[in-house]
Structure formats: structure tokens, C-alpha cells
C-alpha positions as CSV (number, residue, x, y, z in Angstrom):
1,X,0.0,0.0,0.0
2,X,2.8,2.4,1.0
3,X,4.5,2.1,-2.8
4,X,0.9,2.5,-4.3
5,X,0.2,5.5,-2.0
6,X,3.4,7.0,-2.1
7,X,3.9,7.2,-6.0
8,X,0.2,8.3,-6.6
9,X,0.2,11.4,-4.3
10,X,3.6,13.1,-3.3
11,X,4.0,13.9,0.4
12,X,3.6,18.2,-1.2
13,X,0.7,16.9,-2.2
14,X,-0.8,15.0,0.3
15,X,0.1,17.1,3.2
16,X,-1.7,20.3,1.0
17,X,-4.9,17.9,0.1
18,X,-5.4,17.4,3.7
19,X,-4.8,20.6,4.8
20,X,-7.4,22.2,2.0
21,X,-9.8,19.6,3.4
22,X,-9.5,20.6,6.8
23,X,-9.3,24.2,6.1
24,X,-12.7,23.7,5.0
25,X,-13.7,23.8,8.9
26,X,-11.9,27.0,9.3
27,X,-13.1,28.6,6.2
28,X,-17.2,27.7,7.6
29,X,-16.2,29.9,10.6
30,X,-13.7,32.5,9.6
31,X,-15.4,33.6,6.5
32,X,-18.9,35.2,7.5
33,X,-17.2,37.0,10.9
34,X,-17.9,40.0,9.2
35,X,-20.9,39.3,7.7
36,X,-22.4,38.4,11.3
37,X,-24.0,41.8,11.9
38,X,-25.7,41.4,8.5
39,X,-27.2,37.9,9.0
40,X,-28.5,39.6,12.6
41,X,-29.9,42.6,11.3
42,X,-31.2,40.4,8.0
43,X,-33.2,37.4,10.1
44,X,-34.2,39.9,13.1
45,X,-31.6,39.1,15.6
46,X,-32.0,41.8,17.9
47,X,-29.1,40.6,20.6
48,X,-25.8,41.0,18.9
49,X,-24.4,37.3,21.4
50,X,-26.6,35.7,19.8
51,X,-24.9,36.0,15.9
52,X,-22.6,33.8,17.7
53,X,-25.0,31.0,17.7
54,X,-24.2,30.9,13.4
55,X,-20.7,29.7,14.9
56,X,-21.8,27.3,17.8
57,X,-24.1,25.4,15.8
58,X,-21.5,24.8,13.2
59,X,-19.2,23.3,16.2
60,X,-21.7,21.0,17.9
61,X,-23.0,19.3,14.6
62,X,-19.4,18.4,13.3
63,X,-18.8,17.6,17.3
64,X,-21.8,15.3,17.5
65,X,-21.0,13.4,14.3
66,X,-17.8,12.8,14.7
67,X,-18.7,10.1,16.7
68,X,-20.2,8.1,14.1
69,X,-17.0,9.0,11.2
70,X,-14.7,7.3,13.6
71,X,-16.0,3.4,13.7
72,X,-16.9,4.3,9.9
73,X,-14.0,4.7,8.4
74,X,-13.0,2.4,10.7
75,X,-15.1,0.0,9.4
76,X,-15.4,1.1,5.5
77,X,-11.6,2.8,4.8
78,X,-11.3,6.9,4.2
79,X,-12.3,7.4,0.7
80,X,-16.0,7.0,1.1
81,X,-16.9,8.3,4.2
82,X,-15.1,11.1,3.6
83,X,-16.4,11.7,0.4
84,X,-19.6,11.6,1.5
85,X,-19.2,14.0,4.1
86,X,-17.6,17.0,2.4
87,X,-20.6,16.3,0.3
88,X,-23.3,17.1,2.7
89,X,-20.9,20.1,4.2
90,X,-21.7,21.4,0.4
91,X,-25.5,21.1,-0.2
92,X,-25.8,22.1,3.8
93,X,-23.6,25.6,2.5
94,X,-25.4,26.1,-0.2
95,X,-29.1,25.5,1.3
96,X,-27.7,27.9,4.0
97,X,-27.8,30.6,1.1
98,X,-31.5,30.0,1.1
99,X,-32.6,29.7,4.6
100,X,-35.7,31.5,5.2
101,X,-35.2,32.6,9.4
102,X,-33.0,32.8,11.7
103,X,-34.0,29.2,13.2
104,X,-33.4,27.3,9.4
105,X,-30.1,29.2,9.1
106,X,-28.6,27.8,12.2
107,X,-30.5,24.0,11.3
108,X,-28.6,23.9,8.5
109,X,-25.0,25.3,9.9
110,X,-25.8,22.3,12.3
111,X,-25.8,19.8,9.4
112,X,-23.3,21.6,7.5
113,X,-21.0,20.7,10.9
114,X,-22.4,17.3,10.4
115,X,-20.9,16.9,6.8
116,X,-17.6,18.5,7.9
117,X,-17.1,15.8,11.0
118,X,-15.7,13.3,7.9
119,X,-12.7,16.0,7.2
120,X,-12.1,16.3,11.6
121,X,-11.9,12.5,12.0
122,X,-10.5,11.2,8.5
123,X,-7.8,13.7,7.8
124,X,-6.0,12.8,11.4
125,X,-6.5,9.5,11.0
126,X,-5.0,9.6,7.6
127,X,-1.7,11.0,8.8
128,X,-1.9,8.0,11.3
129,X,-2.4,5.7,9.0
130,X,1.0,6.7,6.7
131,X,2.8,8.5,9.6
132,X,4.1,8.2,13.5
133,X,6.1,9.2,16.2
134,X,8.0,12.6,15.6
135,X,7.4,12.5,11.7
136,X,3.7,12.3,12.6
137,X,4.2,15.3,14.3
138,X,5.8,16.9,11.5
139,X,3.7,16.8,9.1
140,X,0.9,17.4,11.6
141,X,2.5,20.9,11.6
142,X,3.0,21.4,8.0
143,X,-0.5,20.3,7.4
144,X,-2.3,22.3,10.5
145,X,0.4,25.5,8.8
146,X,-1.4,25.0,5.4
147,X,-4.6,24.8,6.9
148,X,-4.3,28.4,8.6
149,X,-4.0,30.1,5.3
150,X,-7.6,30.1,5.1
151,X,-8.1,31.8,8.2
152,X,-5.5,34.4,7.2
153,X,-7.6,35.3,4.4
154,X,-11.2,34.2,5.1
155,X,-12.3,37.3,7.2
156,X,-10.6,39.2,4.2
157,X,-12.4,36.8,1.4
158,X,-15.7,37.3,3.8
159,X,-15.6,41.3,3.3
160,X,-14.8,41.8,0.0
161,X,-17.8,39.3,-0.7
162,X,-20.1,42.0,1.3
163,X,-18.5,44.9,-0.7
164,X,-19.9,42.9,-4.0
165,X,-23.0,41.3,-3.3
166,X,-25.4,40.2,-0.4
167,X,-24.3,38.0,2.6
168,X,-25.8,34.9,1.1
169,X,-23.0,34.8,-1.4
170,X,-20.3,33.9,1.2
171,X,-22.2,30.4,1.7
172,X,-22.0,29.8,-2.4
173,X,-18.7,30.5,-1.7
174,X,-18.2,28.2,0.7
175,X,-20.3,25.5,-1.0
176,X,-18.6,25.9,-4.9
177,X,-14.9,25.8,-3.0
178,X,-15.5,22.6,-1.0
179,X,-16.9,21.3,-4.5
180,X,-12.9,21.9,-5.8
181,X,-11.8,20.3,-2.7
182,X,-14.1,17.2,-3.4
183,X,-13.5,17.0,-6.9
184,X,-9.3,16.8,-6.2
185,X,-9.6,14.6,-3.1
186,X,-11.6,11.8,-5.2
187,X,-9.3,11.8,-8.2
188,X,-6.3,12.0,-6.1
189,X,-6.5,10.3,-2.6
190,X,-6.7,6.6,-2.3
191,X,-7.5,4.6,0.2
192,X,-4.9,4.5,2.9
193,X,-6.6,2.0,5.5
194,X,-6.2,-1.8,3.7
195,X,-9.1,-4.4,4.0
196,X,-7.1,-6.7,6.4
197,X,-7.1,-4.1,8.9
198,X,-10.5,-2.6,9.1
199,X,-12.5,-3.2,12.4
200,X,-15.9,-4.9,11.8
201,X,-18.9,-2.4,12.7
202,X,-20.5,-4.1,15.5
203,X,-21.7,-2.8,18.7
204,X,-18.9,-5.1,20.8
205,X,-16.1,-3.5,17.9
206,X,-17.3,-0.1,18.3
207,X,-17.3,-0.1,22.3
208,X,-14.0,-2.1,22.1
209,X,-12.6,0.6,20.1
210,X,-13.6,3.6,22.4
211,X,-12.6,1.3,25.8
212,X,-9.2,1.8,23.8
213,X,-9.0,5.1,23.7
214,X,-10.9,6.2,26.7
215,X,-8.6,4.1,29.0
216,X,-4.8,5.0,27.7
217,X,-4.2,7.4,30.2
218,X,-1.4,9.3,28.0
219,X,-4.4,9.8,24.8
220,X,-6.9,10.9,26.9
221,X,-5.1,13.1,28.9
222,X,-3.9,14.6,26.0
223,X,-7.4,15.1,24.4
224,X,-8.8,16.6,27.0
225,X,-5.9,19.3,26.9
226,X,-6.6,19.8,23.4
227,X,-10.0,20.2,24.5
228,X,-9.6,23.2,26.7
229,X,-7.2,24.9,24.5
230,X,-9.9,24.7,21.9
231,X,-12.6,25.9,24.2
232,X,-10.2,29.4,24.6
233,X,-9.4,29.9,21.0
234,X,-13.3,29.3,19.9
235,X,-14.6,31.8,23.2
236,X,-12.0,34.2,21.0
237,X,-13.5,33.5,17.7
238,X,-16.7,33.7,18.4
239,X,-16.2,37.8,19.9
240,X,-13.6,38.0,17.8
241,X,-15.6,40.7,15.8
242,X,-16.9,42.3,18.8
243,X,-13.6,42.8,20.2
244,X,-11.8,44.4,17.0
245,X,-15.1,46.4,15.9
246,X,-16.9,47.6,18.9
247,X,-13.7,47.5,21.5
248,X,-10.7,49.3,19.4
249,X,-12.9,50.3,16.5
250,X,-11.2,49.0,13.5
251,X,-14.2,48.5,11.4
252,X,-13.4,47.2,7.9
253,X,-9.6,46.5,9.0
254,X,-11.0,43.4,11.3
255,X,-10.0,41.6,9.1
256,X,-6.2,42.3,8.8
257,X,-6.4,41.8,12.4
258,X,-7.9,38.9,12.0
259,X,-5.4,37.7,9.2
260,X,-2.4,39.1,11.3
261,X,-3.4,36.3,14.3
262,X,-3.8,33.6,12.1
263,X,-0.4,34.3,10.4
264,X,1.3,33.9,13.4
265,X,0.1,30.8,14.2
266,X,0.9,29.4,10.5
267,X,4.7,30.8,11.4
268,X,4.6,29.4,14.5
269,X,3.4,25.6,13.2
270,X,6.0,26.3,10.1
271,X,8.6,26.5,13.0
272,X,7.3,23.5,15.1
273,X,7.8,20.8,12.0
274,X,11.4,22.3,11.7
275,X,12.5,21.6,15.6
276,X,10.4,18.5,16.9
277,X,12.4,16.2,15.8
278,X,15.2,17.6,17.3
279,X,13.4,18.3,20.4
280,X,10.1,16.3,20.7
281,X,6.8,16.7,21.3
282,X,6.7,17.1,24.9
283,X,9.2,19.7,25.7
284,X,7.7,21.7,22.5
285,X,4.1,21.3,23.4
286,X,4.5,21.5,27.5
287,X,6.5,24.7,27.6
288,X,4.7,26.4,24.5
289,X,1.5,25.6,27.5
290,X,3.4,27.2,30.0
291,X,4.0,30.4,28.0
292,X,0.0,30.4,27.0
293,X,-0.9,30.2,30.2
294,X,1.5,33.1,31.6
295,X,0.4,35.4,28.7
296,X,-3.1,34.8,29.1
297,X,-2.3,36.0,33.1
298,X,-0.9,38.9,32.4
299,X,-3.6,39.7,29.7
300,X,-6.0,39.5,32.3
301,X,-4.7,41.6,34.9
302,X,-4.7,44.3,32.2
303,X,-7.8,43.9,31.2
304,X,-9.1,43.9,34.9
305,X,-7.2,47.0,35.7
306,X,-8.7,48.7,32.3
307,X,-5.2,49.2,30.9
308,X,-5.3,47.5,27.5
309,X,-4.1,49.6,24.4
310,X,-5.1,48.1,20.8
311,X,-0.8,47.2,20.6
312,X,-0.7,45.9,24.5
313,X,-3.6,43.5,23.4
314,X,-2.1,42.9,20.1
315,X,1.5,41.9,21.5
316,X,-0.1,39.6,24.2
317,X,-2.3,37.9,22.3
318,X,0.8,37.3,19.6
319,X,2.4,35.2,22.5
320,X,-0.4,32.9,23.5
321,X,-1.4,32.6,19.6
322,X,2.6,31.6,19.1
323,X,1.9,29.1,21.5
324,X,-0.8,27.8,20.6
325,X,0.4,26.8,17.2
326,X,2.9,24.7,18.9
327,X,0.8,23.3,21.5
328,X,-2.2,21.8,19.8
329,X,-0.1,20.1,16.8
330,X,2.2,18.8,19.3
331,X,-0.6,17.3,22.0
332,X,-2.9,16.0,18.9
333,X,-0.4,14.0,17.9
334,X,0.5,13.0,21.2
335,X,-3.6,11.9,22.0
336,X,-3.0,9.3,18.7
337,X,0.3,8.2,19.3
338,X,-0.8,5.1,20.9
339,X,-3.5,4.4,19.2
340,X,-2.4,3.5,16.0
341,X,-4.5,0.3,15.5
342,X,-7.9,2.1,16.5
343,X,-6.3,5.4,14.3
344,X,-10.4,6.7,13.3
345,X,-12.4,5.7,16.3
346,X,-9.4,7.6,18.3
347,X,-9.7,10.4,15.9
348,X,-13.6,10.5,16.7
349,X,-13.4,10.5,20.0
350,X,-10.8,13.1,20.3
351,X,-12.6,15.3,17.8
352,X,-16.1,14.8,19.7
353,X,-14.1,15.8,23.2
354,X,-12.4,18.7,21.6
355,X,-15.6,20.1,19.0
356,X,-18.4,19.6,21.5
357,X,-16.4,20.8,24.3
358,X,-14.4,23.4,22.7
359,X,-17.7,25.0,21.1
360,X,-19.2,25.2,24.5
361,X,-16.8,26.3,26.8
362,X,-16.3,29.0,23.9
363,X,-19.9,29.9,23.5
364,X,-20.0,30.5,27.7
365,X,-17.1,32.3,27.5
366,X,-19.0,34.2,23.9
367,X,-21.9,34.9,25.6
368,X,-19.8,36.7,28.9
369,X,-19.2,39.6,26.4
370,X,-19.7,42.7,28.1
371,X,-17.8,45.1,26.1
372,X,-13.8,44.1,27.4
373,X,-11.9,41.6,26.9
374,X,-12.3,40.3,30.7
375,X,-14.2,37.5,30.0
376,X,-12.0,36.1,27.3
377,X,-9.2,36.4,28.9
378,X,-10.1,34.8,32.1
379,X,-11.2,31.8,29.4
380,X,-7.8,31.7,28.1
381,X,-6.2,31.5,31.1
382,X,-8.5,29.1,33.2
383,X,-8.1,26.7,30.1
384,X,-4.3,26.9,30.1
385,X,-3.8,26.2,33.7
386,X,-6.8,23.1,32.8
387,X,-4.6,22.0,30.0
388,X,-1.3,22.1,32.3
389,X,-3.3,19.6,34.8
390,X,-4.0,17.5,32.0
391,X,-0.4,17.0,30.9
392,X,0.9,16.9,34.5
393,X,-1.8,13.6,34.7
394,X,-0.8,12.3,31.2
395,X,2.7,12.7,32.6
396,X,2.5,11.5,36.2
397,X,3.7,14.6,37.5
398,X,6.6,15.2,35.2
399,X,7.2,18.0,32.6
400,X,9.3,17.8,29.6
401,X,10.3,14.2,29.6
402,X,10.6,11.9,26.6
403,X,7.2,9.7,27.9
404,X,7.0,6.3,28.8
405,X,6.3,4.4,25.6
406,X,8.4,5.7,23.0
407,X,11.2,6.6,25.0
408,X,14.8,6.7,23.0
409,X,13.3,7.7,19.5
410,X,11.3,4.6,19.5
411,X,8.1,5.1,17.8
412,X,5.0,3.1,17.2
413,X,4.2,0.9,14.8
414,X,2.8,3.0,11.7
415,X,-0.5,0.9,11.6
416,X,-0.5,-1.7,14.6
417,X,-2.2,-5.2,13.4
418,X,-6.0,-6.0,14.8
């Protein structure tokens, strides 16, 4: 399979197809931030927190499904699931266009999530399936790198859209790109899981599969730290616009803001695939934590004492962002490590943990808006210090060590027999 696989699809081309496909969930949030006011004022939202709910029900679809993608493709390989997910993501997009109320709009972002759980589980357990160890991490990097172009240019995509037509055409955007995405990943990808090593969909496989994953200390551990740093960065997207248009007034230039954040990130998962091997996952991952969480700190005593310039809260959140780009690479691939043999029902799990609790300890944190950046900040910081406890568990107590398992350089088996 490897040979086939490897001289069919080049790793430039894999590592770009994957990330296009999961840039497809960035691209469903980043790209109507600016048009949120619109879609309010359009379907009679009167409360400007609740726009946020166009975001949030996005998350908890694609949370909730993911659950079923994992034994799936467990079950059935990637190709077809995942085909048939990104195409639901695009009739949901394009319906969307069409929605009626307020009520239909946010039914369809929900099944629009739905279609889009296929890209969360499959593309990760993709990786796993060719990848492991401090490679896997590698190309975790490139690929999570590639995927933040979208979000460097969504916002920007998302305003020039308004400038030239309604906000109904960002979802035909949305819906004819996917389309592309669709079209290259079923004459390009094939199917990386072979027939000898699919699980059986059964009831007993399915809750053998998640016993796996929920008792290996290290993974879940791991996920659960990926889940809190998730639940911070999507309590920032979702008053993201509110911050940078009704705080520091930037107006149309949100989205250079916007673009500014999500470069840093890219630069700082670019930077990540260069060092991990040299240094490893752990000691990237658990002091980039540490730095999160001490920037978030100081952000919010600054915010609390009312002190917090447009270039204070620009340069702060540049730090934790920084961070963040080499934290949640670095502890995703450290939640599969282990799991190689159950690669797409770990993948679900993880992505259920991390979606459905990421979007709502974001849309709490959303819905605190009160006009300064008090309540995000306490988010970002209460979620670093949960993330730190995760690791220290994960770890027995220890920061910065080489782990248990794979100690040495020793990684694990690329796809573990069943």
C-alpha cells in the first residue's frame, strides 16, 4: 500500500490535500465574521451574542458526528466516508444561502458541521495511518500550517464578498470551494486503510474501540488538553468581531487583524515541523502551554485594571497565539500516538471531546461579552492552567520528559495489526 500511495500522491501533495480539506472547517467559521452583523440585522436578531450561535451550531454538529466518522472509516476505509461528508458540508452551505429565518439558518449550519465531522476525524487518521512518532508530528505541523491560510484570508475573502453582493454569497462561496476540494480529493487520494485491517462495525467492535481510547491514560489526557485549548481559542473566535469592531474600533480593517493572528500561528506551526524532531513533542508542546498560560495572566490583569491599548492587546495575544500553534499540533499527535490500531475511532473521540467541548466552553465564555476583553481572557487562562493539569496527569507529574512508551526515538508501529 505504502509504494501505491506514495507514487500516486507526493507527500507536497498529500500534506496540501489534507490541509485544503481541513481548512474547510476554518473557512465555515472565519469567513462570515464580518458578515455576522448582517445575517442579525437580516433574520431579526435583535441581541448582537446571539450571531454567535451561526458559529456554535456549526461546532456542535461536526462535534456530535464525529462520533459516528470514527467506527466508519474504521469500518469502511477513508475514501467514502469522507467523500460523502464533504458532500453534505456542500448542499448544507449552499441551502444555507437559502434559509428562510433565523432558526433554518442555524439547522442547516448544524448539518453543514455534520458533513464536515468526515474531514475532523478522517484527515487525522489519515496521517496515522502513513505517519508516526516525531514525523507524525511533522507533518501534523506542515498540514495544521497550510490549513491556517484560510483563516488568514477568510475574514478578508468574507468582506470583499459583502463589498460585492449580499451575505448569502459567502455560503455559495463556501459551497462551490469545497466542490474543488471534493473534486481533487476523489481523483487524487486513495485509500490508505487496507481491507485486512478494518474493524468490523459491530456494537462489541465499536465499544472495544472507544474502551481503547478512553482508558490509555497518556491519549486521553492529551485530548482533554486539546480540548480546553480549543474551548479558549473558539470563546476568541466567536467575539472576535466584537472585540476588534466595537472595543478598538477597527471596522473594515478586522479583518487584517484577523489575518495578522492567524499568520502567526501558521509561522509558528512552520517553525514547530522544523524543531520537533530535534526536540520532541513534549518539551515543545508543554513549555509552549506554559507560555500560553502566563500570557493569558498577564492579559487579564490588564484587562481587569482597564489598561489594555489596541498594541498591549495585540502583543499579548501574539504570544499565547505563538503558542498555541505549537501546542495543539504537538498534543494532537501525542492523544494518537498510541493508538495506531484504532487510528479513526481515536480520531472521533478526540474530535467529539475537543468540538463539543471546545464549542461550548467558547460559547460561555461568547456569551460573557460585556464590552472588554475580561471575560476572554479569564477563558484563556482558566483553560491553560486546565490544559497544564491534563499533561501533568498524562505525565505522572513530570514536565518535559521523553514519555513512557516511545522513549529513546522509539516510535510506534505505523498501523498496529487487529
Amino acid at each position: 500500500m505504502s509504494d501505491h500511495f506514495t507514487r500516486v500522491l507526493s507527500r507536497p501533495e498529500f500534506i496540501a490535500l489534507l490541509a485544503a480539506l481541513m481548512a474547510l472547517n476554518a473557512l465555515a467559521i472565519d469567513v462570515m465574521l464580518p458578515a455576522l452583523p448582517y445575517m442579525g440585522e437580516a433574520l431579526g436578531i435583535a441581541n448582537e451574542n446571539e450571531r454567535q450561535f451561526v458559529v456554535t451550531s456549526y461546532m456542535l454538529g461536526m462535534g456530535i458526528a464525529v462520533l459516528a466518522f470514527g467506527p466508519l472509516t474504521d469500518r469502511f476505509g477513508r475514501r467514502a466516508p469522507l467523500l460523502v461528508g464533504v458532500g453534505i458540508y456542500i448542499v448544507a452551505a449552499i441551502a444555507a444561502a437559502f434559509a428562510p429565518s433565523f432558526a433554518m439558518l442555524l439547522v442547516l449550519r448544524f448539518i453543514q458541521g455534520m458533513g464536515a465531522a468526515s474531514v475532523r476525524v478522517i484527515a487525522t487518521a489519515v496521517v496515522r495511518d502513513r505517519y508516526s512518532g516525531r514525523e507524525m508530528a511533522e507533518v501534523m505541523s506542515l498540514t495544521f500550517m497550510v490549513f491556517m491560510a484560510i483563516p488568514i484570508v477568510a475574514p478578508g475573502i468574507g468582506q470583499v464578498l459583502l463589498l460585492t453582493g449580499p451575505w448569502q454569497a459567502i455560503f455559495i462561496f463556501m459551497g462551490l470551494l469545497a466542490l474543488a476540494f471534493w473534486l481533487w480529493t476523489y481523483l487524487r487520494l486513495p485509500e490508505t486503510l487496507p481491507v485486512d485491517q478494518r474493524r468490523p462495525l459491530s456494537l462489541r467492535s465499536v465499544i472495544d474501540g472507544f474502551r481503547i481510547v478512553f482508558t490509555n491514560r497518556v491519549a486521553i489526557s492529551y485530548g482533554l488538553a486539546g480540548m480546553f485549548l480549543f474551548g479558549a481559542l473558539f470563546g476568541f473566535i466567536t467575539s472576535a468581531q466584537q472585540i476588534y469592531v466595537d472595543i478598538y474600533g477597527l471596522g473594515v480593517y478586522f479583518p487584517v487583524a484577523f489575518a495578522a493572528m492567524a499568520g502567526l500561528m501558521a509561522v509558528s506551526s512552520f517553525t514547530n515541523s522544523k524543531v520537533v524532531r530535534r526536540f520532541g513533542m513534549r518539551r515543545l508542546s508543554h513549555g509552549a502551554m506554559l507560555a500560553f498560560t502566563a500570557g493569558s495572566a498577564i492579559w487579564l490583569v490588564f484587562a481587569l485594571t482597564g489598561f489594555l491599548p489596541l498594541w498591549l492587546f495585540f502583543s499579548l495575544l501574539a504570544v499565547i497565539m505563538f503558542s498555541f500553534g505549537w501546542s495543539s499540533s504537538n498534543m494532537n499527535s501525542l492523544s494518537m500516538e498510541p493508538l495506531g490500531n484504532v487510528a479513526g475511532t481515536a480520531a472521533s473521540v478526540f474530535g467529539f471531546i475537543q468540538t463539543v467541548g471546545g464549542a461550548l466552553i467558547g460559547s460561555y465564555v461568547g456569551q460573557h461579552f460585556d464590552g472588554t476583553t475580561v471575560p476572554t481572557a479569564t477563558g484563556y487562562f482558566l483553560m491553560g492552567v486546565a490544559s497544564i493539569v491534563c499533561i501533568l496527569v498524562a505525565e505522572k507529574g513530570r514536565l518535559f520528559g521523553v514519555g513512557e512508551q516511545y522513549a529513546h526515538g522509539q516510535a510506534a508501529p505505523a498501523m498496529d495489526a487487529h
